[in-house]
N, C-alpha and C positions, 0 to 999 in steps of 0.2 A: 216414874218407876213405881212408887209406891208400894212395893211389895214387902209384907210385915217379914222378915227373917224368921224360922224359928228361933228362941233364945237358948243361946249357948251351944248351940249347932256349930260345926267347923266350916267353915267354907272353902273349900279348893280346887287346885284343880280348874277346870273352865268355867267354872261358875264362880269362880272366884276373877277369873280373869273381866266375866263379864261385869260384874257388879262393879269392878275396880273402870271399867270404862265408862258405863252410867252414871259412877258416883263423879270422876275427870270432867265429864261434860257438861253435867249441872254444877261444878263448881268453877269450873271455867267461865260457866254462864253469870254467876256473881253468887247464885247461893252459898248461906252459908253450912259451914258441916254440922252444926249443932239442928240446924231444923231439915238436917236429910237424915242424921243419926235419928232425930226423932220418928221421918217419917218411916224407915224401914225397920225402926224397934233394935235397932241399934247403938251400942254409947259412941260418944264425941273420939273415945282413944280411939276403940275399933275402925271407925271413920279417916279420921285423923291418919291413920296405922296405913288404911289402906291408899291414901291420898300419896303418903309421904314413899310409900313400895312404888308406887307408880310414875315417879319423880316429875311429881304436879309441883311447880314453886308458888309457893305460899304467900296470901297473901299478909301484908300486915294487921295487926288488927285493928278492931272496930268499923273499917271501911267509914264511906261516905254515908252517911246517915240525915243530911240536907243537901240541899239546892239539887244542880243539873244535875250532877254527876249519880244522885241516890237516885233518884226519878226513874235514868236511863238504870238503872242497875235493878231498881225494882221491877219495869216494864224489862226487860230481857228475863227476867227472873220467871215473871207470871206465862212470859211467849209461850216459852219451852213446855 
């Protein structure tokens, strides 16, 4: 996606709807919300806000951060 937000702009509407699908898809993919809030210049709630309207279940935190299981999470990460 990478597309910087303007800041403090409202998002709604179908653009709102889209962003809430892009953001689903990359976190489904295993990203996390803190480095997609970063990459569109948006905060962690905002992200978060929009994750949690779209009734994405969450995961817990920290993830897998070694062995297999970060590897395959990091390589699905970079696919996308």
């Amino acid at each position: 996606m990478s597309v910087r937000l303007p800041k403090g702009s409202r998002i709604t509407g179908e653009g709102r709807k889209d962003l809430a699908a892009a953001l689903v898809e990359r976190y489904e993919r295993g990203e996390s919300i803190r480095s997609m809030a970063q990459d569109i210049g948006r905060s962690y709630g905002f992200v978060h806000g929009v994750l949690v309207e779209s009734g994405v279940k969450m995961r817990s935190r920290g993830g897998a951060t070694r062995g297999a299981a970060a590897e395959a999470r990091r390589a699905a990460v970079t696919k996308g």
